[in-house]
C-alpha positions in Angstrom: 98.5 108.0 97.6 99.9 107.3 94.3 102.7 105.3 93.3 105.2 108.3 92.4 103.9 109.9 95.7 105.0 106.7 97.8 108.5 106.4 96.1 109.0 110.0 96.5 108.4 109.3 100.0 110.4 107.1 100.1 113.2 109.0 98.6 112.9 111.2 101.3 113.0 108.3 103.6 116.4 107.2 102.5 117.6 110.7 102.5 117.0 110.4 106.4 117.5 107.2 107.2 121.6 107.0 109.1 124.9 106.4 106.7 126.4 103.9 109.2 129.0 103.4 106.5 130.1 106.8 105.7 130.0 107.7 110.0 132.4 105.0 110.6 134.8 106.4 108.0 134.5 110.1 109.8 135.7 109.0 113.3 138.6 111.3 114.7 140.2 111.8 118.0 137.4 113.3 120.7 140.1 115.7 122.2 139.7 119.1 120.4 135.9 118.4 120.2 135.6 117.9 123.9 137.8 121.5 125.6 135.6 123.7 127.2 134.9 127.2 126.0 135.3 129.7 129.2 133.8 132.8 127.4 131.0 130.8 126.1 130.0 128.3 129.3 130.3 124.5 128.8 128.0 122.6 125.9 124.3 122.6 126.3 121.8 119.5 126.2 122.1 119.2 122.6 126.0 119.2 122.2 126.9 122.9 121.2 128.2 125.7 122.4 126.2 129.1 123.3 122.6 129.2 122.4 120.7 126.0 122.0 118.8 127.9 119.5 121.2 128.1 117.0 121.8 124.1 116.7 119.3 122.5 113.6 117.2 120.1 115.0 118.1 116.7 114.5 115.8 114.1 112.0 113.5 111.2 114.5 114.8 108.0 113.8 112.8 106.3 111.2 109.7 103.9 112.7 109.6 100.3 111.7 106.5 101.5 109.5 108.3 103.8 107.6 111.1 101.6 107.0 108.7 98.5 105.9 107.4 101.4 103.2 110.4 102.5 102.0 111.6 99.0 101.7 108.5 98.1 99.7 109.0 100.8 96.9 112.7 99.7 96.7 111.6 96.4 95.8 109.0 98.2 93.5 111.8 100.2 91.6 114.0 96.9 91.8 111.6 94.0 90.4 109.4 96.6 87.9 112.2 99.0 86.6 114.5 97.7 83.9 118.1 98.1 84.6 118.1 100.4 82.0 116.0 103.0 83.6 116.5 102.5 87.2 119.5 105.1 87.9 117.4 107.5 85.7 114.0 107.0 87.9 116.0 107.4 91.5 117.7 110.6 89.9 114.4 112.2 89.4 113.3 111.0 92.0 115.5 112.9 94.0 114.6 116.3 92.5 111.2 115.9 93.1 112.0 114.8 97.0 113.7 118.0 97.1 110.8 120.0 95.8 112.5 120.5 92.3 111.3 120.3 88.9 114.2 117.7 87.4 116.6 119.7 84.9 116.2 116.9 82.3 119.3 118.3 80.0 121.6 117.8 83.0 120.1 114.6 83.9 120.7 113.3 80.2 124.2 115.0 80.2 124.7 112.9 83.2 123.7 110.0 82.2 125.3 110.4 78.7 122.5 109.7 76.7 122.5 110.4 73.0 118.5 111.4 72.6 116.5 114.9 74.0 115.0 115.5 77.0 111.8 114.5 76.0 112.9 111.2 76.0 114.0 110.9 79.0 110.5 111.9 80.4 108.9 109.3 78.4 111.0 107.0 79.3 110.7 108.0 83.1 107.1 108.1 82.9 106.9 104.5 81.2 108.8 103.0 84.2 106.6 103.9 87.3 103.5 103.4 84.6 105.2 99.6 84.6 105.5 99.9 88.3 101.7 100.7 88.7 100.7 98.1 86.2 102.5 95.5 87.7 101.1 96.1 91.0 97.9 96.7 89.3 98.2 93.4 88.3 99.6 90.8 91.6 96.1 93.1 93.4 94.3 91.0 90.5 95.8 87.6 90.9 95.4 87.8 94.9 92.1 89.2 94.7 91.1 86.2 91.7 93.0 83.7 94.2 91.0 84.7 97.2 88.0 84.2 95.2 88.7 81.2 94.3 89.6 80.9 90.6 91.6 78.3 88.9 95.4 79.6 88.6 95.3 78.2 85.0 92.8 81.1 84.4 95.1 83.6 86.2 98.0 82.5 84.6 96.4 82.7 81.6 95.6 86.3 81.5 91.7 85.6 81.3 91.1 88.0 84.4 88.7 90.7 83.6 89.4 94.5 85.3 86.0 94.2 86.4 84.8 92.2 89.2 
């Protein structure tokens, strides 16, 4: 899996995840939710009135797994993409979650950005590029530390790419 593929995964992860915040603010009084329908019968297993069929299926809870994931590629997008670029890379991010090619002119209009669309790719492209080489680079320095080389020579940039 690439690196664009786990943090559009993980997009997709927040998207499901619960908005604790945002369902406290919703509360309201229980009483016209709760009267009973006598045409229609009384609510089914899954909270709804008349066929069970008709009520969308609620999103499974996310697993501890998925959560340790998504976490990791929000530290990814937090320590590896400048400030900068990081509301740009979540934006398109979200596009591509949803299946959709980002619409680069409204994401620049957005954003208010002086320069074309074309840099705005670059630059989106650049930022999970750094994201990769970063991560390219820590798998060096633990792979040359469980080997046992001097950290002198890590630090130092001397690591060769092949091993």
């Amino acid at each position: 899996m690439t690196v664009e593929e786990r943090l559009i995964e993980a997009m997709c992860l927040w998207r499901r995840s619960p908005d604790r915040e945002a369902a406290w603010l919703r509360v309201k009084a229980m009483w016209p939710d709760i009267t009973r329908e006598w045409a229609a019968g009384d609510y089914d297993a899954r909270g709804y009135l008349g066929n069970s069929s008709d009520v969308p299926l609620r999103p499974l809870p996310l697993v501890r797994a998925e959560v340790g994931r998504m976490e990791e590629a929000g530290t990814w997008i937090a320590r590896f993409v400048g400030e900068r670029d990081r509301k740009l890379v979540v934006m398109v991010l979200g596009y591509k979650a949803s299946d959709r090619r980002p619409p680069w002119l409204d994401i620049k209009r957005r954003m208010g950005i002086p320069f074309g669309a074309a840099g705005l790719t670059r630059r989106y492209e650049r930022a999970v590029s750094g994201i990769v080489k970063a991560l390219d680079k820590a798998d060096r320095i633990a792979r040359a530390a469980q080997n046992g080389q001097e950290t002198a020579e890590i630090e130092a940039g001397r690591l060769s790419t092949w091993e």
